[in-house]
BAPASE-869859 format. One line per 10 residues: number of its first residue (from 0); for each residue x, y, z of N, C-alpha, C, CB. Coordinates in nm, 4 decimals, decimal comma. Glycine has a CB too. Example, Ala and Ser with C-alpha at 12.3 -4.5 7.8 and 13.67 -1.06 7.14 Angstrom:
<atoms>
0	1,3190/-0,5690/0,7800/1,2300/-0,4500/0,7800/1,3200/-0,3300/0,7800/1,1308/-0,4473/0,9046 | 1,2850/-0,2250/0,7080/1,3670/-0,1060/0,7140/1,2900/0,0030/0,7870/1,4084/-0,0598/0,5725
</atoms>
This chain:
<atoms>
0	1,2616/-0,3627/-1,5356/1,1869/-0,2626/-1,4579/1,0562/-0,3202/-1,4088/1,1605/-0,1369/-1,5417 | 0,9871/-0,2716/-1,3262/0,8934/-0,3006/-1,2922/0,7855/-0,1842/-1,2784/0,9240/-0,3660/-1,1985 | 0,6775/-0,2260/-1,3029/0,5645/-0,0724/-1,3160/0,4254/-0,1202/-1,2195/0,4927/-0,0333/-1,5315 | 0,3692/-0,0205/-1,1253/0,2720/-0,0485/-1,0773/0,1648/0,0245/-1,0779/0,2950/-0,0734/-0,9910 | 0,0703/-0,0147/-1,0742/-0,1205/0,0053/-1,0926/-0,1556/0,0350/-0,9898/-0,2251/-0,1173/-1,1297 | -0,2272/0,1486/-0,9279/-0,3016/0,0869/-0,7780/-0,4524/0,1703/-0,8359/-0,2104/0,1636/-0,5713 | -0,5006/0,1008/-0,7444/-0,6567/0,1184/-0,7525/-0,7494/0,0852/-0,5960/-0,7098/-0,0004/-0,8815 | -0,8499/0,1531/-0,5805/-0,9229/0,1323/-0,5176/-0,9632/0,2463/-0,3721/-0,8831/0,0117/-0,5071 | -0,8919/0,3544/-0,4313/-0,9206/0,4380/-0,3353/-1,0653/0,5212/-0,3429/-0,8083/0,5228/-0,3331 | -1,1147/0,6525/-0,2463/-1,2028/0,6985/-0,2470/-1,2385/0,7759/-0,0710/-1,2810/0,5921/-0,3123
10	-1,3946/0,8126/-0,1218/-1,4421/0,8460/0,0485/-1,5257/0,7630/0,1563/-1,5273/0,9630/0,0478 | -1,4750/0,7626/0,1851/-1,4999/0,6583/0,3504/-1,5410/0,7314/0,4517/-1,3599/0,5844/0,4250 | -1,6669/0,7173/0,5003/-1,7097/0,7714/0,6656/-1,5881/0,7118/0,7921/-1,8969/0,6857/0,7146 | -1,5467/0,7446/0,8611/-1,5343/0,7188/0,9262/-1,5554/0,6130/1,0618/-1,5356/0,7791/0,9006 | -1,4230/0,5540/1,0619/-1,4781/0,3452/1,0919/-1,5731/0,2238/0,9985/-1,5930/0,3389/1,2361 | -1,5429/0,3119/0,8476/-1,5419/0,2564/0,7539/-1,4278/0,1793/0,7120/-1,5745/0,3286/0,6870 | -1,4460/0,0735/0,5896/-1,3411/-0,0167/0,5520/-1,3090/0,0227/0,4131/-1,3805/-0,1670/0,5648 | -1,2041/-0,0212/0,3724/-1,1705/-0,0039/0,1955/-1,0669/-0,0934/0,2068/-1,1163/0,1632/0,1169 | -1,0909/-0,1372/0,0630/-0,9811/-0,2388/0,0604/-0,9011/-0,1634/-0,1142/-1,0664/-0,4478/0,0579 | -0,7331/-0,1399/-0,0762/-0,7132/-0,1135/-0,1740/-0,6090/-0,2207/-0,2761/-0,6813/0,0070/-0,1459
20	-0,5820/-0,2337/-0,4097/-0,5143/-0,2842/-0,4906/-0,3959/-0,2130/-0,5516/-0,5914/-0,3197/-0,5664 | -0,3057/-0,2642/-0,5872/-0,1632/-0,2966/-0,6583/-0,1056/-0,4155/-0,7223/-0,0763/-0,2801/-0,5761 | -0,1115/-0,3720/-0,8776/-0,0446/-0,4658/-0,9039/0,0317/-0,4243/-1,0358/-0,1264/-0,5812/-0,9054 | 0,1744/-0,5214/-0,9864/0,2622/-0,5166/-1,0588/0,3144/-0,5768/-1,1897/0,3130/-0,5261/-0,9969 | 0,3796/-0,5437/-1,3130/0,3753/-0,5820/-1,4197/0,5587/-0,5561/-1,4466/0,2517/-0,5031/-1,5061 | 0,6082/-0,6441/-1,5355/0,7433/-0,6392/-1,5936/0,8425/-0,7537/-1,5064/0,8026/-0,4724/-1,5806 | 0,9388/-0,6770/-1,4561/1,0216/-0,8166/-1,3884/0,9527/-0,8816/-1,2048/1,2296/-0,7449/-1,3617 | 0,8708/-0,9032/-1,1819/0,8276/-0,8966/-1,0929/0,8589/-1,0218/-1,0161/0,7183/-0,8606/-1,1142 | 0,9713/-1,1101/-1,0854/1,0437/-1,2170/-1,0009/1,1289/-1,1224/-0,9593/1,1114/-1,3533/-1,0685 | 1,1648/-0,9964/-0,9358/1,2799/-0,9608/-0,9382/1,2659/-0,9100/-0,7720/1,3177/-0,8568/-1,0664
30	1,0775/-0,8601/-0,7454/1,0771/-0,7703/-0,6249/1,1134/-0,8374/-0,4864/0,9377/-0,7088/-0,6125 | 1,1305/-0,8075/-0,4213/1,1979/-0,8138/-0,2870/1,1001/-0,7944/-0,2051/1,3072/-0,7193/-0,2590 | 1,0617/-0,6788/-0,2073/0,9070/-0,5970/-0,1216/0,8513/-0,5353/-0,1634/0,9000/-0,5183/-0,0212 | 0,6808/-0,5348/-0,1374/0,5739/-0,4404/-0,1492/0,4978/-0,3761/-0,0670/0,5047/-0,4780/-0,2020 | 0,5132/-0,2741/-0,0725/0,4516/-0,2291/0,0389/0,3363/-0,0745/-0,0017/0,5900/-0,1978/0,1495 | 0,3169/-0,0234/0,0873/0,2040/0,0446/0,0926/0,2764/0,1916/0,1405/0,0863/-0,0301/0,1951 | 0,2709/0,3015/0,1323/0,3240/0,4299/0,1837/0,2044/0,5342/0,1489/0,4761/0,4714/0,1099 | 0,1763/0,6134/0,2526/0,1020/0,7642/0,2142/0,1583/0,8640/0,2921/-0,0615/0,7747/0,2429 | 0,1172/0,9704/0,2257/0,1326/1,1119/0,2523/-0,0040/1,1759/0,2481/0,2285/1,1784/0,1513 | -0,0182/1,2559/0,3799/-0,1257/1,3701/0,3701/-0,0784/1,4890/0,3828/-0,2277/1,3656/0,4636
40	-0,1452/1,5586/0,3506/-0,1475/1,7098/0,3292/0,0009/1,8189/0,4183/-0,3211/1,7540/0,4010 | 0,0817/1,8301/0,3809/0,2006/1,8788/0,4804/0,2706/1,7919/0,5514/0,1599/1,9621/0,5786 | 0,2709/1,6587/0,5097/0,3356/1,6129/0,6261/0,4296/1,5309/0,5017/0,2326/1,5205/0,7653 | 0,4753/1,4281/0,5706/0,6117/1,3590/0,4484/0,5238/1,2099/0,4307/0,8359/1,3237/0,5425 | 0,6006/1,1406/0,3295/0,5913/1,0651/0,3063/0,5999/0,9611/0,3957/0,6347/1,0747/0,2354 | 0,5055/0,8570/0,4579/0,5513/0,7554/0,5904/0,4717/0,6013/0,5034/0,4498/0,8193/0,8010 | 0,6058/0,4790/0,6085/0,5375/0,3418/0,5140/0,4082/0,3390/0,6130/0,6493/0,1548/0,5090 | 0,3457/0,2508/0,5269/0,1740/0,1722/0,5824/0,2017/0,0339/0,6405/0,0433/0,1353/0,4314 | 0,2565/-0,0274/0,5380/0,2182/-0,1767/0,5492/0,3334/-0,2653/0,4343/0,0283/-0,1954/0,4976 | 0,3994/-0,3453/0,4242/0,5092/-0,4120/0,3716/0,4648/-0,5727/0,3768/0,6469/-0,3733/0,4590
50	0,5005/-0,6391/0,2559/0,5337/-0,7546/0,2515/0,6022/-0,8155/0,1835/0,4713/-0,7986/0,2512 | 0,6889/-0,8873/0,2109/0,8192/-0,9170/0,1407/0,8263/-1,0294/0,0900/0,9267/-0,9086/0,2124 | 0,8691/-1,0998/-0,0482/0,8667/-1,2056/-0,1402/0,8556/-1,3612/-0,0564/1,0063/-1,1887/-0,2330 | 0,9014/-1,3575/0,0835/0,8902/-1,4308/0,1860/0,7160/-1,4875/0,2187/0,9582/-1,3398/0,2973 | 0,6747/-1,3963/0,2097/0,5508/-1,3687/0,2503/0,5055/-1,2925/0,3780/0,5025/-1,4758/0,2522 | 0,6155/-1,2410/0,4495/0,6698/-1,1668/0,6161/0,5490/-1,0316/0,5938/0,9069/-1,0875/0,6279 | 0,4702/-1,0012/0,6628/0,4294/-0,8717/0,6636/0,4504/-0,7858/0,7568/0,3249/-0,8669/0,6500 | 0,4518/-0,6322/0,7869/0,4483/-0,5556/0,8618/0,3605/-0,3998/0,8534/0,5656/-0,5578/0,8729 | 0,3482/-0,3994/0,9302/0,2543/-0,2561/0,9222/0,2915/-0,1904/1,0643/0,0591/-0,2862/0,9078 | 0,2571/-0,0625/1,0718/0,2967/0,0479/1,1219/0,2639/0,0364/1,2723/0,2369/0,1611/1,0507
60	0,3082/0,1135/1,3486/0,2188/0,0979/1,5140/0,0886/0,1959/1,4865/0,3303/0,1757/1,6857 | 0,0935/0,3209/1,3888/-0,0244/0,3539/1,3653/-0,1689/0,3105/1,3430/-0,0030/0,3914/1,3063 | -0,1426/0,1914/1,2822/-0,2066/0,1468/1,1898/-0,2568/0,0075/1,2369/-0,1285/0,1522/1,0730 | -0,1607/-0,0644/1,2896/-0,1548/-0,1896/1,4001/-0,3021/-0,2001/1,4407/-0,0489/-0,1588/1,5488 | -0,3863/-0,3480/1,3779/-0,4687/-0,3666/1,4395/-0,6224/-0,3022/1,3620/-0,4176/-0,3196/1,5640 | -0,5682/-0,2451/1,2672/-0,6856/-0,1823/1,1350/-0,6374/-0,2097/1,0277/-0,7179/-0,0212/1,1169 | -0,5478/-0,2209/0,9992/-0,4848/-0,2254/0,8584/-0,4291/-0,3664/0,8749/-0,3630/-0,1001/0,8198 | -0,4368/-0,4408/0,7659/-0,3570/-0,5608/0,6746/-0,3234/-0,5365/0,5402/-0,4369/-0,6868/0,6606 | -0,2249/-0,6461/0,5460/-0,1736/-0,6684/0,4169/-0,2002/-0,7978/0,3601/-0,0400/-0,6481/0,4165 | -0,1987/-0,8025/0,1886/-0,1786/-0,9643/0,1763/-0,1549/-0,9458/0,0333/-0,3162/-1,0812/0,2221
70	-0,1516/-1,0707/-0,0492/-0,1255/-1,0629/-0,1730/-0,1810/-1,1825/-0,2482/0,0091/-1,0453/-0,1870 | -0,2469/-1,1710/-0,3688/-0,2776/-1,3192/-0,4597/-0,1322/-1,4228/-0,4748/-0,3318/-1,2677/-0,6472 | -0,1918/-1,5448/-0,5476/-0,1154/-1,6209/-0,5384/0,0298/-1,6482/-0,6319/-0,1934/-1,6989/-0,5349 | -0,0605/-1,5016/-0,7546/0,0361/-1,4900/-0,8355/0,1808/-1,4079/-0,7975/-0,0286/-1,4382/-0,9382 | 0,1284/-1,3118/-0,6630/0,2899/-1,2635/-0,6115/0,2835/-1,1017/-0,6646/0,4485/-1,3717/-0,7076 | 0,1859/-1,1259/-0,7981/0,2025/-0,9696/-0,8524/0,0917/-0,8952/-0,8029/0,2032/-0,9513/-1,0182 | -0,0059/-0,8752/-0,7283/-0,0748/-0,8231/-0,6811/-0,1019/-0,7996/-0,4987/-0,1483/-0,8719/-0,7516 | -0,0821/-0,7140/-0,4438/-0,1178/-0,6648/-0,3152/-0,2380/-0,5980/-0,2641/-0,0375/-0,5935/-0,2903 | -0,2692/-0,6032/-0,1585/-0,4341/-0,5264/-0,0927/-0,3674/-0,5471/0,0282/-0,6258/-0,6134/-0,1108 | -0,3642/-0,4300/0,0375/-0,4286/-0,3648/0,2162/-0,5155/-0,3521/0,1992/-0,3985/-0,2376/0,2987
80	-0,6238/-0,4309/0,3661/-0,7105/-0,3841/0,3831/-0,7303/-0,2770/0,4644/-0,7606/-0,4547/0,3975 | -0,7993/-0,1824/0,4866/-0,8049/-0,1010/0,5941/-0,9458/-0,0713/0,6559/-0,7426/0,0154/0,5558 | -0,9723/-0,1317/0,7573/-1,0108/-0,1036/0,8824/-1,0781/-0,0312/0,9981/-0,9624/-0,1036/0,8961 | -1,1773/0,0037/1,0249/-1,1966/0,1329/1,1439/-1,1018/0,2714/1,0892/-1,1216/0,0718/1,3280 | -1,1372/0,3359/0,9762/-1,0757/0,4220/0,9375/-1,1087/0,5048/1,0309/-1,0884/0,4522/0,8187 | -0,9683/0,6453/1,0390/-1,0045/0,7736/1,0885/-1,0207/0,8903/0,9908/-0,9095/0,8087/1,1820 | -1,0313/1,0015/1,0592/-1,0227/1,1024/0,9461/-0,8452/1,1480/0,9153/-1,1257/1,2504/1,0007 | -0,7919/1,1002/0,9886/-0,6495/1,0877/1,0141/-0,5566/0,9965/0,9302/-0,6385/1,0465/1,1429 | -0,6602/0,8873/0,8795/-0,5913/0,8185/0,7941/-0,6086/0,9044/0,6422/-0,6466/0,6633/0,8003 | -0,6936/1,0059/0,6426/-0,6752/1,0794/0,5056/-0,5355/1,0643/0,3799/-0,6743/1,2272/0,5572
90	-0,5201/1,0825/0,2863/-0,3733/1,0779/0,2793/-0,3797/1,0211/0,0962/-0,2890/0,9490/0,4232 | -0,2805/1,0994/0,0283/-0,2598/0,9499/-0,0836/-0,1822/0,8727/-0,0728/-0,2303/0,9586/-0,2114 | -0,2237/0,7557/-0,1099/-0,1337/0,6321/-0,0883/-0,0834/0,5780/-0,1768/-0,1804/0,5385/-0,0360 | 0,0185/0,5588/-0,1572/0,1275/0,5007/-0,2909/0,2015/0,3344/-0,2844/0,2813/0,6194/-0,2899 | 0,1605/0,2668/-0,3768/0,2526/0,1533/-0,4043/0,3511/0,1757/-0,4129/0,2424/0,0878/-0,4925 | 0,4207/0,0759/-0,3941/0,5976/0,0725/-0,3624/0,6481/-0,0725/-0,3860/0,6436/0,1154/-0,1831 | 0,7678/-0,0608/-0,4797/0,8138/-0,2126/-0,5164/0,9488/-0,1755/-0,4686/0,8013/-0,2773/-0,6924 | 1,0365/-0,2880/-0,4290/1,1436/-0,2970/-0,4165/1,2103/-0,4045/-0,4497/1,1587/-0,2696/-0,3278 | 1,3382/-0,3937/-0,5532/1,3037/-0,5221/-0,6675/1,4946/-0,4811/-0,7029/1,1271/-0,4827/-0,8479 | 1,5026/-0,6100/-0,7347/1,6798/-0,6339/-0,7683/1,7226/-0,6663/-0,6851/1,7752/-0,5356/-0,8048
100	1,8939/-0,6779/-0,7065/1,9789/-0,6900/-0,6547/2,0119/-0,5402/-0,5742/2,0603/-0,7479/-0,7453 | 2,0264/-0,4353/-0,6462/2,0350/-0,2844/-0,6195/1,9117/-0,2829/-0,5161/2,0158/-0,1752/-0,7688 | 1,8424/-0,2873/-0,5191/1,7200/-0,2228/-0,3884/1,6613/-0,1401/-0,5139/1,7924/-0,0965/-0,2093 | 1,6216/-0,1324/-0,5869/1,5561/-0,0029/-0,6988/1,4358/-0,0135/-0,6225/1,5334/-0,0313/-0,8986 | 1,3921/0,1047/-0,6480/1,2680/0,1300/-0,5664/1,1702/0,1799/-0,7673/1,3037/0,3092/-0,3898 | 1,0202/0,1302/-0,7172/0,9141/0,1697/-0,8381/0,8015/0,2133/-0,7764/0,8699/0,0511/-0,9392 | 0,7576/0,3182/-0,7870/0,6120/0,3800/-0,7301/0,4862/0,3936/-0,8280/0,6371/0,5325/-0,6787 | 0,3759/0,3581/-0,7658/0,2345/0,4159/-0,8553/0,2283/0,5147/-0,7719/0,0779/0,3233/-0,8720 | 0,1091/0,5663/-0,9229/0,0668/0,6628/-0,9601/-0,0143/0,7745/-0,8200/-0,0164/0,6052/-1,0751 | -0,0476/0,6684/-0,7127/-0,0676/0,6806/-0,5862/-0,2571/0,7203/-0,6279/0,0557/0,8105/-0,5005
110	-0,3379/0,6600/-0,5005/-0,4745/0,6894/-0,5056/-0,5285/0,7759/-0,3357/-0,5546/0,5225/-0,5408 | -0,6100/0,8339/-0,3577/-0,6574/0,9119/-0,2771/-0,7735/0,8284/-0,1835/-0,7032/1,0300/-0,3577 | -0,7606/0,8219/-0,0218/-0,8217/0,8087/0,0790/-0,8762/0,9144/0,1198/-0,7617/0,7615/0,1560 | -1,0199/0,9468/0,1216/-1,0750/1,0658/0,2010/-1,1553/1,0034/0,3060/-1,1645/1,1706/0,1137 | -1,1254/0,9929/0,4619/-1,1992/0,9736/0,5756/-1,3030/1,0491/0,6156/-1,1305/0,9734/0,6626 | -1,4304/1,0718/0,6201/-1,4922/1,1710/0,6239/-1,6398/1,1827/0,6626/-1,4696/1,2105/0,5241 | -1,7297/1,2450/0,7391/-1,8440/1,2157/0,7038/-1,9017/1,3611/0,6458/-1,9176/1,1472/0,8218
</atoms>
């Protein structure tokens, strides 16, 4: 199994930056992809930002151009950075592993972005 940590959320003015953390613990030769997903208030769950054991990243057309991804060298840790926030990027955001042969999916505990002044 694999279990993840995230950290680093909070309130941000607007076209402010935050940089947030994830990191993963247990079989973590095993993951495939990490990526980034939030949800705000009524709406569903949508991805952020992905990077895959390759080192390949992707992020959203939303997001395109404010947001990155990257990861230490150990493989078990991820940060998006984010960018010229809006109040739009509000939302909690959740780590996401994707790990095995199966595709198993593992989520944190998810941390809170407030855009705001």
């Amino acid at each position: 199994q694999v279990q993840l940590v995230e950290s680093g959320g909070g309130l941000v003015q607007p076209g402010g930056s935050l940089r947030l953390s994830c990191t993963a613990s247990g079989r973590i030769f095993s993951i495939n992809v990490m990526g980034w997903y939030r949800q705000a208030p009524g709406k569903q769950r949508e991805l952020v930002a992905r990077i895959t054991s390759g080192g390949t990243t992707d992020v959203v057309d939303s997001v395109n151009g404010r947001f990155t991804i990257s990861r230490n060298n150990a493989r078990d840790t991820v940060f998006p950075q984010m960018n010229s926030l809006k109040p739009e990027d509000t939302a909690v955001y959740y780590c996401n592993a994707e790990y095995g042969p199966r595709a198993l999916d593992a989520w944190g505990q998810g941390t809170l972005v407030t855009v705001s002044s």
